[in-house]
N, C-alpha and C positions, 0 to 999 in steps of 0.2 A: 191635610190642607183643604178640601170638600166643603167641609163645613165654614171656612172659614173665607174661602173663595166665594162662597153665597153673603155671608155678612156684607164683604164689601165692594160684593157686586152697584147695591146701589151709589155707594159711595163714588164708585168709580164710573160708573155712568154722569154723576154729578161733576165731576172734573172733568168728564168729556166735555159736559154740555159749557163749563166756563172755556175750555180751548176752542170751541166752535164761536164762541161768544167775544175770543179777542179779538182788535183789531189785526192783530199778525198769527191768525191759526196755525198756520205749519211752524212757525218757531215755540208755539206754545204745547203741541203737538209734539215737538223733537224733548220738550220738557219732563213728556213722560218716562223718558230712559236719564237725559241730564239731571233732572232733580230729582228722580225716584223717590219721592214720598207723597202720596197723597194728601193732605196737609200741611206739608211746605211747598207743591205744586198751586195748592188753592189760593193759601193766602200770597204767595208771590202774583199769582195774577187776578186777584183781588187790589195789592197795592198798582199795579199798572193799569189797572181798569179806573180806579180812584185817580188820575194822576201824577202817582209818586214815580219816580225816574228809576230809570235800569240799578242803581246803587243802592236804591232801599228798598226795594223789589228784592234783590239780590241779599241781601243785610236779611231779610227778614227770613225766605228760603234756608239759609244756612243757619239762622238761632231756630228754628223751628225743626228743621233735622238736628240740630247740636245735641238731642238725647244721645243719637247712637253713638255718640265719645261713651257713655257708661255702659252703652250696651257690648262696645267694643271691648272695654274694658273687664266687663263681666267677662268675656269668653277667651282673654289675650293666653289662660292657664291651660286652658287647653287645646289651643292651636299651636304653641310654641314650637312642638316638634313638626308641625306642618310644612310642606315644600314652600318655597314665597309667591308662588306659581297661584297655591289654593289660596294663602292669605289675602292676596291683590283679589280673587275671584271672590271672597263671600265678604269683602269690603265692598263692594262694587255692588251687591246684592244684599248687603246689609239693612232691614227694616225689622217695625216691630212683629209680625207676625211669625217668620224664622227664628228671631231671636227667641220671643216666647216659646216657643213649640221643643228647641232644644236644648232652652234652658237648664232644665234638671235631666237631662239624660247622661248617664253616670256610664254608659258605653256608648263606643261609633257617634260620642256628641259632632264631630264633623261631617259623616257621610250623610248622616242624616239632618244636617243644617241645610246641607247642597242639596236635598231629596224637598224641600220643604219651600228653601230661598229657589230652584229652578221651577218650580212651578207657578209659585207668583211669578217669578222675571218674565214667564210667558205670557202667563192670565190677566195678570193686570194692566199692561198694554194695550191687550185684546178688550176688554173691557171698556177703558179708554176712550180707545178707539169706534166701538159703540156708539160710547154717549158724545162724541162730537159729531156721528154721526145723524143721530137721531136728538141733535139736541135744544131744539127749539120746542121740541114734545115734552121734554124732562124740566125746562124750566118753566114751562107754563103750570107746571103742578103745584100744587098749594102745600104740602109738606115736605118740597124739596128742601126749604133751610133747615129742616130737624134731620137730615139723614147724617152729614156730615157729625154730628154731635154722639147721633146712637151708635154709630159704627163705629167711631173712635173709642166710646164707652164700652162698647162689649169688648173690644181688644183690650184695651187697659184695667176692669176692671177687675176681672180675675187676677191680673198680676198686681192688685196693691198690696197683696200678702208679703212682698220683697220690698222690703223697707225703702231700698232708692227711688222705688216708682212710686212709694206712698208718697217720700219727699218731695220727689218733683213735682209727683199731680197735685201736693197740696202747698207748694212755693207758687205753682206756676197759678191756681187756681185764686188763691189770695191777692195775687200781682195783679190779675185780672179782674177781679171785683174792685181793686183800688184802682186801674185806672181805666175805667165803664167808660168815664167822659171823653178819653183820650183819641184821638182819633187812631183809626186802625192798623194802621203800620207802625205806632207807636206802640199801641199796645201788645200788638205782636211780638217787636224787639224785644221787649221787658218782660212777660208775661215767658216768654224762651228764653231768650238767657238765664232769669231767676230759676226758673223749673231746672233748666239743664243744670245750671251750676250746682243745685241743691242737692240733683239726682249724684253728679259725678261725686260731691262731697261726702254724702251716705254711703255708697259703693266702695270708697276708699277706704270708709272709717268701720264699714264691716270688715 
């Protein structure tokens, strides 16, 4: 996880610096364990910074995590025999970096999800936490809107060799160049949902 706790270090510095930046920081703050996903934390409070009401804010948060339905899917074979105990704990800690990491591990693919998913669950809080701290320094930077982009890219791009995540990232990437003009919470809605549904439909159909 090392190497990968540096990737999205700055990322998560940058989600600090928008929970420092809402009008309500401690509830945007408590977002970092409620929404768990860097990327459906941003754009949720991207749409409430824009305007848009706790429902589309909300709307958008949940199609923007809606991959991990396939990611969850991917892993349902061999957690089966799992206590319901572990199942509810690495649902709860479910993102893509854990997911990736024990993907193809062909022994202990659970202990070693928990060894992987516990150490984000601490870090990336901490990190967080950081950048809402220090975070009127992090947005005065001039290549803070590209961090969000590289950091998602280096997670994702290694795994397009896995057909679902080709799908999605190239349903969801499509949906998004078709609606450039659309304002952002819209485009978010469609741009996730299409991705997600594409991603779930190829994982099935493998």
């Amino acid at each position: 996880m090392a190497p990968i706790l540096l990737a999205y270090a700055p990322f998560a510095l940058v989600v600090g610096a928008s929970v420092a930046a809402s009008t309500e920081p401690w509830a945007a703050w408590a977002g970092t364990w409620l929404v768990y996903g860097g990327a459906a934390h941003l754009a949720l409070l991207d749409v409430l910074a824009h305007g848009g009401g706790w429902m589309a804010a909300a709307a958008v948060g949940l199609l923007v995590n809606a991959r991990l339905t396939a990611y969850a899917a991917a892993m349902a074979p061999a957690w089966r025999s799992e206590p319901m105990w572990r199942r509810i704990a690495a649902a709860v800690m479910l993102t893509d970096a854990p997911w990736a990491l024990a993907r193809d591990r062909a022994r202990n693919a659970p202990s070693y999800y928990f060894g992987a998913a516990i150490t984000l669950f601490v870090a990336w809080p901490a990190m967080v936490t950081a950048g809402a701290l220090i975070g009127s320094h992090i947005s005065a930077t001039p290549v803070t809107d590209l961090v969000t982009p590289l950091t998602l890219g280096a997670v994702v791009v290694p795994q397009l060799r896995q057909r679902p995540v080709a799908a999605a990232m190239a349903a969801g990437g499509v949906t998004a160049a078709v609606t450039w003009q659309a304002d952002t919470g819209t485009a978010l809605l469609l741009a996730g949902s299409v991705g997600a549904a594409c991603g779930v439909l190829a994982e099935r159909a493998r």
